[in-house]
N, C-alpha and C positions, 0 to 999 in steps of 0.2 A: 470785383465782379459779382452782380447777381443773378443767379439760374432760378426761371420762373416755368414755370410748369402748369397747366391748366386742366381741368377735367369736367365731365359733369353736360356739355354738349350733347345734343339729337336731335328725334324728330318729338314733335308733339304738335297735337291738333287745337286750334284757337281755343283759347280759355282753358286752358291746359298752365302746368306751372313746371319748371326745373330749378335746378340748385348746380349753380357755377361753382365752383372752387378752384383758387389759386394759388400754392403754395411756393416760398420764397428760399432759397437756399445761397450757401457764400456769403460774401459780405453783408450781411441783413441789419446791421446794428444801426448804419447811418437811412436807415429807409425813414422817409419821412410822412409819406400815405403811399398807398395804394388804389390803384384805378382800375376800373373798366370800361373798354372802349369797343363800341363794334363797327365792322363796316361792313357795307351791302356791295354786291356787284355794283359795276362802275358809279360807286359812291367813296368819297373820302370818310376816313376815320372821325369818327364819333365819340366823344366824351359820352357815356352813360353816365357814372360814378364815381364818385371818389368816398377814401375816409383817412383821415389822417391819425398816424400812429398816436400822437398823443391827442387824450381828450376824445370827447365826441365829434366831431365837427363833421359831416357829410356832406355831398350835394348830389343834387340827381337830375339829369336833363328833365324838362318839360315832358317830354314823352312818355317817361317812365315814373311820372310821379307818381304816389299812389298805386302801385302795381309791383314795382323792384325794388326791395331792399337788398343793402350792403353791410356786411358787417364782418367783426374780427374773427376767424376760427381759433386763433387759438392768442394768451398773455402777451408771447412773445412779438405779436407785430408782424409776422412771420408767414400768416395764411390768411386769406379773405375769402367769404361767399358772396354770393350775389343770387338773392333768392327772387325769382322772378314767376309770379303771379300773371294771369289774365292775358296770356301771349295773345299775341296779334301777327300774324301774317306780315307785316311791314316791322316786326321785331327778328325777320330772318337776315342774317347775318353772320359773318364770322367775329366772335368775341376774343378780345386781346387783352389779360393781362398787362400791368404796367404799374412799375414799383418807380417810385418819384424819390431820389437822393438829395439829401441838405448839402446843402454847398455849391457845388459846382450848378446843378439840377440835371444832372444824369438822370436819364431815365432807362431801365432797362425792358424790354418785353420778351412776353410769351410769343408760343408758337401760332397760340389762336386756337377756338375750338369753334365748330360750326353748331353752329343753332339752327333750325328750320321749323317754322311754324305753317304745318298746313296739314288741310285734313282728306 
């Protein structure tokens, strides 16, 4: 089992920036990336980001090119940010951790933290 945990949510007004973090506790050794996803009222969940534990390798929706980087907080594989730049009003959402396992492809998630972009 992994326990994910998320912080770093609010409010902030267009062109404004925050800094998501999501740290991984429990079984962490087999986690193979980490992701984040958000979704909007009656909108299905949304791949934003990924990055996988070994190597560099990222990807980032269309949307958030150029605007939201991801990366490791900490050696262990164990914590991600998601620092996000140049908010937009249609970047209001609740954001979802999501730790991706080798093998089976369990995935585990967060509780979600709300974002809201408006001024």
């Amino acid at each position: 089992q992994v326990q994910l945990v998320e912080s770093g949510g609010g409010l902030v007004q267009p062109g404004g920036s925050l800094r998501l973090t999501c740290a991984a506790s429990g079984s962490t050794s087999n986690i193979y990336a980490m992701a984040w996803y958000h979704q909007a009222p009656g909108e299905q969940r949304e791949l934003v980001a990924r990055i996988r534990s070994a190597g560099a390798d990222k990807y980032y929706a269309d949307s958030v090119k150029g605007r939201f980087s991801i990366s490791k907080a900490n050696v262990r594989n164990t914590a991600v940010h998601l620092e996000m730049n140049d908010l937009k009003p249609e970047d209001t959402a609740v954001y979802y951790c999501c730790a991706k396992m080798a093998g089976w492809g369990t995935e585990y998630w967060g509780q979600g933290t709300q974002v809201t972009v408006s001024s």
